[in-house]
N, C-alpha and C positions, 0 to 999 in steps of 0.2 A: 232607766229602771222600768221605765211606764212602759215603752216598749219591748223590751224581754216579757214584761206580764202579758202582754195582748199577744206574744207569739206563743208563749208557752197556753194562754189560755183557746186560740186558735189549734193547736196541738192537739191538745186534751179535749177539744168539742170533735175534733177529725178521728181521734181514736174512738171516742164515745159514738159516734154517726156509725162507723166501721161497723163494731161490735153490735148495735144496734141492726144494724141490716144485713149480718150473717144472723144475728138469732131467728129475726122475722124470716128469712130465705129457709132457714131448716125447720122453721116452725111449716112453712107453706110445703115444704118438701115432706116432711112425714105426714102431714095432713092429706097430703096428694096418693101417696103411696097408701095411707089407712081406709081412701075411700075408691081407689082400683080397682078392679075387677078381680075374685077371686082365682088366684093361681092353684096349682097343682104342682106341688114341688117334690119331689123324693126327698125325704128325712135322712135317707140310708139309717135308718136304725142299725144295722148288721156292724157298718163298717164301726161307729160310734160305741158298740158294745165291743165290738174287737179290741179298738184302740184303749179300753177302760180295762180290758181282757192283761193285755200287753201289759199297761203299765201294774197292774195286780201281780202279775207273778214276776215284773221286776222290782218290786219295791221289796226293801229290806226290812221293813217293820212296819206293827199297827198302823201310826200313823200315814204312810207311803198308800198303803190298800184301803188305807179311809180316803185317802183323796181318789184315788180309782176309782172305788166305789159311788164314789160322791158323784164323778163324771158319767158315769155310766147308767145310773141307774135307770132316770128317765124313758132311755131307749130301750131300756130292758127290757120293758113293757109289752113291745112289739118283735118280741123276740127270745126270750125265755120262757119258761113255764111260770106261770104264778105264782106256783110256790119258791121257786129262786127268786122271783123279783122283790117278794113280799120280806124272802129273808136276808137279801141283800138291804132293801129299802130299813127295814129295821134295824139291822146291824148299824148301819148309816146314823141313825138317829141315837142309838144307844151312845157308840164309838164319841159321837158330835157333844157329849155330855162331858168330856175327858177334857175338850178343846175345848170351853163357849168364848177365850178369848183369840183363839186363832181366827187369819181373815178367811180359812173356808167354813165356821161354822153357819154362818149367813146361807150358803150356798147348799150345806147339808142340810137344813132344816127345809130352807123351799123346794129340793129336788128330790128329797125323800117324799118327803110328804104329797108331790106332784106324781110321785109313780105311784104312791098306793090309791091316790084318787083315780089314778087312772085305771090302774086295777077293781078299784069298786065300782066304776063304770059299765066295766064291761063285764063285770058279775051281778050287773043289772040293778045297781045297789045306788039310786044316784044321790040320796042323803049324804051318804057317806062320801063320796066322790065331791059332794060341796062341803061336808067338814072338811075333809083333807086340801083342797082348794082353799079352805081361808085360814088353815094352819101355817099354807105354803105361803101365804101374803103374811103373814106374821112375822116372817124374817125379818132383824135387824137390820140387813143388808148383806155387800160385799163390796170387794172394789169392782168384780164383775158385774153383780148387779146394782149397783148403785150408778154406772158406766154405763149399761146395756140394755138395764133392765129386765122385766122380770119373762120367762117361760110360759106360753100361752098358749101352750098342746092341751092342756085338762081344760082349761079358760073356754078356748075355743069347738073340745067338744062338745062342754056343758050347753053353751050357747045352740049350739045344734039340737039340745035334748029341747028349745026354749027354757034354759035355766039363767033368765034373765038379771035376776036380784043377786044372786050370789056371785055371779062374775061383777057385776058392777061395785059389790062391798071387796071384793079382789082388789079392784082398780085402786079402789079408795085404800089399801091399806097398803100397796107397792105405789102409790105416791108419797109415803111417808119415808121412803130409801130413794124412791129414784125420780131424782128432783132434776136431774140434765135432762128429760126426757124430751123437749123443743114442741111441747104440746100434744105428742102421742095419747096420754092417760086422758086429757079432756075431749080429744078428738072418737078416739075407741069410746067412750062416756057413749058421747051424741050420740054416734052412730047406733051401739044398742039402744039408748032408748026410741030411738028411731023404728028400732025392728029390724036393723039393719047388719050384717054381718061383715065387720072391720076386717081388713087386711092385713092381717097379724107379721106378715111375711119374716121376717128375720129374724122376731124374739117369736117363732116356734121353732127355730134353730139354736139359742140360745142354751 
């Protein structure tokens, strides 16, 4: 008996070391990646809006064109007029009031509200651009973003305007959903208050 327990407890210290030293590897790994040299990546907004395009006029109801909507809208921004995106991004939010317990309502509250920040932006409007910003961190979550984490296009422009404070209370409120994140939310922290401009790389694809 004594011996089963020293190999089952030799086991369970070798599982625990494992997991332990993948967490720390991906902690070091998006840490690495968050303080990289800033890239230049195409977004393809076009394509992004096509594919939200697509699935809109294949869906069979409301809800089918609320999740289109939902995916799409973001990109809009860089690709529609204003006023389609503002009345897409609306619709999104209204529609998202039908559903609050479906798992895309998480999703339609940060991505709506992440394009019309992004539209008050760039109508020179940046109040409003950091209201809509901490609407967008308001999210409950998703499985995708709770997974992924959160969308860092409006984040990452504000930051460009020095809209230091309001991305940082962002940070602080998408660590309330997205708790796998392997140290990304305290590492982006630093580096802004550092003065520094994080490497957002894959959650401005998100």
């Amino acid at each position: 008996m004594k011996t089963v327990l020293i190999l089952l407890a030799g086991i369970l210290l070798g599982v625990l070391a494992t997991v332990l030293g993948g967490w720390l590897y991906m902690n070091h790994v998006m840490a690495t990646i968050a303080e990289s040299p800033q890239t230049t990546v195409p977004l393809d907004a076009e394509g992004r809006v096509a594919k939200s395009r697509r699935a809109y006029r294949d869906a069979n109801d409301e809800y089918g064109r609320w999740l289109a909507l939902t995916d799409g809208v973001i990109w809009s921004v860089d690709v529609d007029p204003p006023a389609k995106t503002r009345e897409d991004a609306n619709t999104v939010l209204s529609v998202a009031e039908k559903y609050r317990s479906d798992w895309n309502y998480g999703n339609a509250v940060h991505n709506a509200n992440l394009a019309l920040g992004r539209l008050a932006l760039r109508n020179g409007d940046i109040e409003q651009a950091k209201h809509f910003l901490i609407e967008a961190g308001k999210t409950h979550g998703s499985p995708q973003l709770n997974s992924f984490g959160p969308n860092m296009l409006l984040a990452k422009e504000l930051l460009e305007k020095g809209e230091t404070a309001a991305v940082l209370e962002y940070l602080d409120l998408c660590g309330k959903f997205w708790r796998s994140d392997f140290g990304s939310l305290s590492t982006w922290k630093k580096l802004i208050v550092e003065g520094k401009q994080p490497n957002f790389l894959a959650n401005l694809f998100y």
